[in-house]
C-alpha positions in Angstrom: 141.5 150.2 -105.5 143.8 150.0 -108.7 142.9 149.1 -112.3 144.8 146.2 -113.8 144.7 145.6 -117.1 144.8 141.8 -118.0 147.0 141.4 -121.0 147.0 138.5 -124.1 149.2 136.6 -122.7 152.2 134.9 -124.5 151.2 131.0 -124.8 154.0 129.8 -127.3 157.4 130.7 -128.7 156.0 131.2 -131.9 152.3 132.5 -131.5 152.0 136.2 -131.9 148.2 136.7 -131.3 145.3 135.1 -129.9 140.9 134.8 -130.8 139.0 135.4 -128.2 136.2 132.5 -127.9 134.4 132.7 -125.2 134.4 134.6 -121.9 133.7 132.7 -119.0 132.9 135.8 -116.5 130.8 138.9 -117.2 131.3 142.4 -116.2 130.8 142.5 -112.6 132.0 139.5 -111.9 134.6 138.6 -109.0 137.4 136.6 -109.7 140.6 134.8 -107.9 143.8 134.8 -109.2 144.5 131.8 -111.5 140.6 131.3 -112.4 140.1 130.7 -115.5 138.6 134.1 -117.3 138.2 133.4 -120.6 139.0 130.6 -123.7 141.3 131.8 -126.3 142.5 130.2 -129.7 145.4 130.0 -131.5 146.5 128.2 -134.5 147.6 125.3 -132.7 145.7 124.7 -129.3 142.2 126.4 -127.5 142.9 127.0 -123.9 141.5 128.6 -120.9 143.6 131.9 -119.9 143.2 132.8 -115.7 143.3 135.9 -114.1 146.4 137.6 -113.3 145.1 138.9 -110.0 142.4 139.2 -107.8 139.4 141.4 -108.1 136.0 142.1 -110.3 136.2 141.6 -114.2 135.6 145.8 -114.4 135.7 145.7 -118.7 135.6 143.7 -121.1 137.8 145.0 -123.9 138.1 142.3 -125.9 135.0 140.6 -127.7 134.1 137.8 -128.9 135.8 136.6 -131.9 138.6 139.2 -131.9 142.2 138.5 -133.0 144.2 140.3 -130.4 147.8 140.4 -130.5 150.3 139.3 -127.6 150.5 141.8 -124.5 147.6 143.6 -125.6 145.1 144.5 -123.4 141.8 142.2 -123.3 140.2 143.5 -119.8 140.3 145.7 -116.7 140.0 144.5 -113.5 139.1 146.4 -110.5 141.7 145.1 -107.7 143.1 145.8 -103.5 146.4 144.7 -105.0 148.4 147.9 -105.3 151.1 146.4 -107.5 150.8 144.2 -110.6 151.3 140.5 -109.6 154.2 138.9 -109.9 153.2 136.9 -113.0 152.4 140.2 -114.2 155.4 141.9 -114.0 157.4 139.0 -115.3 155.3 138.7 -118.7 155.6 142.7 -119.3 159.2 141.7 -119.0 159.3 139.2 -121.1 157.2 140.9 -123.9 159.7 143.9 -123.9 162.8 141.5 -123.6 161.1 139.7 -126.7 160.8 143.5 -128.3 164.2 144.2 -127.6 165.6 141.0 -129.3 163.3 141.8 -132.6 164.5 145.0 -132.8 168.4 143.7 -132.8 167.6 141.2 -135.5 169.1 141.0 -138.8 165.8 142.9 -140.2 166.6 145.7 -138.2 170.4 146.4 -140.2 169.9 147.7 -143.6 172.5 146.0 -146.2 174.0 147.9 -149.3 173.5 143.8 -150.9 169.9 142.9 -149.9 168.0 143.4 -153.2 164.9 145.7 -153.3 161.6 145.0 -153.8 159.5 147.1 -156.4 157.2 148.9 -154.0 154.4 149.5 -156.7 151.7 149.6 -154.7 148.8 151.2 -153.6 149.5 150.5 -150.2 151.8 151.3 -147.3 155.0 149.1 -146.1 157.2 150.5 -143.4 161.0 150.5 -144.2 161.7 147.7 -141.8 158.7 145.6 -143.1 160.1 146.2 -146.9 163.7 145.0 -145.3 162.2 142.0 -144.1 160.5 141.3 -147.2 163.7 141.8 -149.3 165.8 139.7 -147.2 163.5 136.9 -147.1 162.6 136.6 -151.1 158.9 138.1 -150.8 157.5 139.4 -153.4 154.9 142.3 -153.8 152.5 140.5 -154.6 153.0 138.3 -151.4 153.4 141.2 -149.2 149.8 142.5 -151.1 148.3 138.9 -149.8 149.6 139.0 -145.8 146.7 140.1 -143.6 147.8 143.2 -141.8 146.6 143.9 -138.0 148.0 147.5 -138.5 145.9 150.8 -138.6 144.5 150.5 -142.0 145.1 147.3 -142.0 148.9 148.1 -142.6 151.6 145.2 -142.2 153.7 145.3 -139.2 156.6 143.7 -138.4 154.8 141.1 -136.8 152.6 140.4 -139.1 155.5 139.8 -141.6 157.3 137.7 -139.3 154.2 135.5 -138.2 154.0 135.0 -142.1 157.3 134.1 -142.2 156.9 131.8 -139.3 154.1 129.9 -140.2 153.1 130.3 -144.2 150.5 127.8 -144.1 148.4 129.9 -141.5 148.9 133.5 -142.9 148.4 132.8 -147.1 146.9 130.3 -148.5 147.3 130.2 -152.4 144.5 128.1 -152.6 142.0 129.9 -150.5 143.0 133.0 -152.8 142.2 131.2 -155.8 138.5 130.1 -154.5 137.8 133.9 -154.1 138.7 134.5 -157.5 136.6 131.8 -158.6 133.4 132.9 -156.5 133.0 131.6 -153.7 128.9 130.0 -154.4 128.9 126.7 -154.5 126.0 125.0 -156.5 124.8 122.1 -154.2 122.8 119.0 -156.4 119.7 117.6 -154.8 120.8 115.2 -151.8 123.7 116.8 -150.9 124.7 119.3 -147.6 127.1 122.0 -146.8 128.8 122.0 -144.4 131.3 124.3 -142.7 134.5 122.7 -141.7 135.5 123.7 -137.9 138.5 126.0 -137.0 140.2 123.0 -136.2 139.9 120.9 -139.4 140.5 124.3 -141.8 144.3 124.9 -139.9 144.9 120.9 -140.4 143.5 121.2 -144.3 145.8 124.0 -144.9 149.1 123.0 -143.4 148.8 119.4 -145.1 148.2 120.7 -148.2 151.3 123.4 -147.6 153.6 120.2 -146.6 153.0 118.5 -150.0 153.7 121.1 -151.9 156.7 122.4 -150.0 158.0 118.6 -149.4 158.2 115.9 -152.0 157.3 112.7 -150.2 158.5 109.1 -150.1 157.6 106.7 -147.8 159.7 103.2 -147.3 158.1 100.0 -145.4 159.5 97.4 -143.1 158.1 95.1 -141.3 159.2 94.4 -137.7 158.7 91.4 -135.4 157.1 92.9 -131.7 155.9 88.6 -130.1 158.4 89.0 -127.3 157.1 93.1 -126.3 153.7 92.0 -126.8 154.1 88.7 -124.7 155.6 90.5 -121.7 153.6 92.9 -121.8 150.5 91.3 -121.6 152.5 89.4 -118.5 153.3 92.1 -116.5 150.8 95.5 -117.6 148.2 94.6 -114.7 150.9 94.1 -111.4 152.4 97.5 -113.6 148.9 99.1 -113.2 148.1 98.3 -109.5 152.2 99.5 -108.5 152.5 102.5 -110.8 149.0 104.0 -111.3 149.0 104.3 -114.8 148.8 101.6 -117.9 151.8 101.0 -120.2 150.9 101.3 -123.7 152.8 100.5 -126.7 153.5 104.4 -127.4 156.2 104.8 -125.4 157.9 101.8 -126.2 158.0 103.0 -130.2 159.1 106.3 -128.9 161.4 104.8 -127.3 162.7 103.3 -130.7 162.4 106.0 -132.5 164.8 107.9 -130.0 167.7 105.8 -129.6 167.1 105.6 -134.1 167.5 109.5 -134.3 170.7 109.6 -132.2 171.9 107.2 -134.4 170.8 108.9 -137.6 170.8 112.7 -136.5 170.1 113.5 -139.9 166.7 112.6 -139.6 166.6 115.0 -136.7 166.7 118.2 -138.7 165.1 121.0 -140.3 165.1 122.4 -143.8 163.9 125.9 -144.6 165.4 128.1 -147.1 167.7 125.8 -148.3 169.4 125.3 -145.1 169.8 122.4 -142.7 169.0 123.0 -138.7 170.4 120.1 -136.9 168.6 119.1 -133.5 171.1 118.5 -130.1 168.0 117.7 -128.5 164.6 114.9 -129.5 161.0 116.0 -128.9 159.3 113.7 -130.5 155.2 114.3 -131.3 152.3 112.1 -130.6 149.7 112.0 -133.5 146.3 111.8 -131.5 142.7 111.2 -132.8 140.2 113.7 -131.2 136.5 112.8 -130.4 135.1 115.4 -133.1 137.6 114.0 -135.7 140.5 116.2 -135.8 143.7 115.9 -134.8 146.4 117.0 -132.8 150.2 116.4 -132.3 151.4 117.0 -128.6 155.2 117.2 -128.1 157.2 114.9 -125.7 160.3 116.7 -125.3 163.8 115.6 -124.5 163.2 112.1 -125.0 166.8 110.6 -125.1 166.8 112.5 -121.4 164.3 110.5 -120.1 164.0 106.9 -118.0 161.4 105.0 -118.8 158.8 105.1 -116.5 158.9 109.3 -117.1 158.6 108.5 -120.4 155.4 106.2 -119.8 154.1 108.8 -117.5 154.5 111.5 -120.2 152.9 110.0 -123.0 149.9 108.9 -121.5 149.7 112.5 -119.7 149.9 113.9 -122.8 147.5 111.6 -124.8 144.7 112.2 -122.1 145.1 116.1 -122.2 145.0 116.1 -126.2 141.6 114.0 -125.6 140.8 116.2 -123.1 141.2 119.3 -124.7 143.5 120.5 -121.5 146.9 120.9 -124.0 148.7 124.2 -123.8 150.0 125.8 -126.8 153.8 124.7 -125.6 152.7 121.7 -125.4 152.6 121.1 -129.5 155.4 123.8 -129.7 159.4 122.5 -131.1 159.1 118.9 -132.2 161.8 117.0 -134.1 160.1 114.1 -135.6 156.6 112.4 -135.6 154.6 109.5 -135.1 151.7 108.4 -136.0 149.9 104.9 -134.6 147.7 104.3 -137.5 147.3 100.7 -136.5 145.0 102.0 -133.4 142.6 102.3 -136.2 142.8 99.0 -137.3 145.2 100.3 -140.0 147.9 97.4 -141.4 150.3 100.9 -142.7 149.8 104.0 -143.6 151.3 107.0 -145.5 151.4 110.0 -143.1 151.9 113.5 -144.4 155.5 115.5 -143.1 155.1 118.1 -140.0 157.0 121.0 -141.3 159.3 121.7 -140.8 160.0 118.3 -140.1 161.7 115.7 -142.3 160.0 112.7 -141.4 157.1 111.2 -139.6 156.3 107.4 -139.3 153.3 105.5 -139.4 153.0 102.3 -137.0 150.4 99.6 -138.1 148.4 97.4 -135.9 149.9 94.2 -134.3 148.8 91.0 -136.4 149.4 87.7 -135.7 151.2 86.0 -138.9 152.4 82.4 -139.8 156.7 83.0 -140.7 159.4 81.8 -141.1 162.2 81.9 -138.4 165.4 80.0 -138.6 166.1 78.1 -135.8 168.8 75.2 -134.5 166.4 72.7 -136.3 166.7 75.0 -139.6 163.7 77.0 -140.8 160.5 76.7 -138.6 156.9 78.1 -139.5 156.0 80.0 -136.4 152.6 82.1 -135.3 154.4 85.8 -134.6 152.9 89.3 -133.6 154.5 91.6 -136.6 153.4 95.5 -137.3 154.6 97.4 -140.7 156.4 100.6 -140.1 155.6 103.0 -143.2 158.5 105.6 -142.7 158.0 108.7 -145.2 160.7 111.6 -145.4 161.5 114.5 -147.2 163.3 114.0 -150.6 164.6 116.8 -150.8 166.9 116.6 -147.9 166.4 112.7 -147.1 167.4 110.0 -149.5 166.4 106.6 -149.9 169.1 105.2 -148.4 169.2 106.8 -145.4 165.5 106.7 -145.0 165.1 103.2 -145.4 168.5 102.1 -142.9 166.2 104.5 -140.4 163.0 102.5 -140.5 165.5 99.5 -140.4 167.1 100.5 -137.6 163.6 101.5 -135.9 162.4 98.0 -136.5 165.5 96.4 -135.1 165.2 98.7 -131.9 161.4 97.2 -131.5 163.2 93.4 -131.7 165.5 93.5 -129.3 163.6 95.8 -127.0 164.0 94.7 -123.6 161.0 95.6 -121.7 161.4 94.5 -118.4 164.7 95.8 -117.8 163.6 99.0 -118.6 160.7 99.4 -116.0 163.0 97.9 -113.6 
């Protein structure tokens, strides 16, 4: 009988470690390959992780509420399989490919230019962690702030590059500045404490970090949706009974929003460190209300790639695994822009905070019918119409208002002429 360690496994491009929440098996236990084992949280999703093998859970190595990093062990299992699995084998290989590409990174090559920084410190930093530092403008008294997962709770490389990564997450100014302050809190009669969830402090922290890395402005237009709305309603229950599955609204504004971005690839991009990453692809993301509250922002990717009906089959698989809780961590992984349906709320518009390292999200408002005027044969009629506002904000720094407005424009003329039934057909 062999002993397999079961490793963290890698659950996203960017996510480095993992929390171990809850173990569904005890010591002792049998298990099949590809049951679920145990629930594991990163910053973006919780998911279940299964067994790599077949066997009994031997040792638990991992508790409850550790951070463990990536391809490090969480438990032995006692197995007949004389060889790692498959799946095993090919995530070692990965982790070491991944190793191998760190190492050959620009961190790794000194350069005469790359200023120092002042090392002053009680505190070790390995040469390659100082490079990294240097090369990326952080300061000492950053690098003191970074949680390290080292021995002695050093900084490894990463540490610094998760930092780097994903700011928000690692440092939090303010959450420094609350220790400083004390952190008791004098509570008046009538009033309760409560502790915010996991969830809600990584979704406090990364929209306070957007507002003060992005300056936001947000444009409004309005945009006429009677014909969508009346063909829909004609055809979404014969489209229910042949296909299975409802068609929403979503993926008609994705949709939109698609054929606007290759139009205005400049709303497709990133901006970090004073540099713009243009997108050759669109992966849109879904804003989606929880049942506790929160909220998450699963990824459709390759949109401008897909017909239709996939794209009707994607969103609504997606929206029913957020509410689920059944999202992966790749799942909210490499989006290029964001929407968020705040009129499923009963909202009229909205203001919606930047993903970063987005440059622009917009907010769709709910469907309302509205006397206007339309301009017919006859001259100017006064009509009952279905309108919705679009509330398109963007980056300043990258996005003026010109080009931020003839976006939301062009989004609202997409939603006009829309031609729905030619596009399930």
């Amino acid at each position: 009988m062999s002993k397999i360690e079961m490793l963290m496994p890698k659950m996203g491009e960017s996510i480095m470690e993992g929390t171990v929440l809850k173990w569904l098996k005890k010591e002792g236990d049998k298990i099949n390959e590809d049951e679920s084992v145990l629930e594991v949280a990163t910053d973006k999703v919780d998911t279940e992780i299964p067994s790599t093998c077949t066997g009994k859970l031997s040792k638990i190595l991992a508790k409850e509420g550790e951070v463990v990093k990536v391809g490090r062990p969480i438990a032995i299992i006692d197995s007949n399989e004389d060889e790692k699995s498959k799946k095993e084998i090919d995530f070692i290989d990965e982790i070491e490919k991944n190793f191998e590409e760190l190492k050959e990174t620009k961190y790794q090559k000194s350069d005469a230019k790359t200023k120092k920084i002042k090392t002053e410190s009680n505190r070790f930093y390995s040469p390659l962690v100082l490079n990294i530092a240097s090369k990326e403008n952080i300061s000492l008294d950053t690098l003191n702030k970074i949680n390290g997962t080292g021995e002695n709770d050093r900084i490894t490389k990463y540490d610094i590059l998760k930092f780097i990564e994903d700011k928000s997450l690692t440092y939090n100014p303010n959450i420094e500045i609350s220790k400083k302050n004390g952190s008791k809190i004098e509570l008046k009669e009538g009033e309760e404490l409560i502790e915010p969830d996991r969830v809600r402090k990584i979704i406090a922290s990364r929209m306070v970090e957007s507002k003060k890395i992005s300056p936001h402005v947000t444009s409004f237009v309005e945009a006429d949706i009677t014909n969508i709305y009346k063909i829909r309603n004609e055809i979404k229950e014969n489209f229910l009974k042949e296909n299975k599955f409802p068609i929403t609204f979503n993926p008609i504004f994705i949709k939109c929003v698609a054929d606007a971005l290759l139009e205005f690839p400049m709303m497709n991009i990133s901006f970090i460190n004073e540099k713009i990453i243009k997108k050759n692809y669109i992966n849109i993301g879904i804003a989606v209300a929880l049942n506790d509250d929160n909220l998450i922002v699963p990824v459709i990717k390759n949109v401008n790639k897909l017909n239709f009906i996939d794209l009707i089959k994607k969103s609504n698989d997606l929206i029913n695994r957020a509410r689920n809780n059944m999202l992966k961590p790749s799942d909210l992984e490499s989006g290029t822009y964001t929407i968020s349906n705040v009129g499923s709320f009963g909202n009229i518009m909205g203001t919606p905070i930047i993903v970063q390292p987005q440059v622009g999200i917009l907010a769709i408002g709910s469907i309302k019918k509205v006397p206007a005027v339309i301009e017919s044969k006859k001259g100017d009629e006064i009509q009952v119409r279905n309108r919705l506002f679009l509330s398109h904000t963007y980056d300043h720094r990258i996005v003026d208002g010109a080009l931020g407005g003839k976006f939301a424009q062009k989004v609202a003329q997409n939603i006009e002429n829309f031609d729905l039934k030619s596009n399930i057909s």
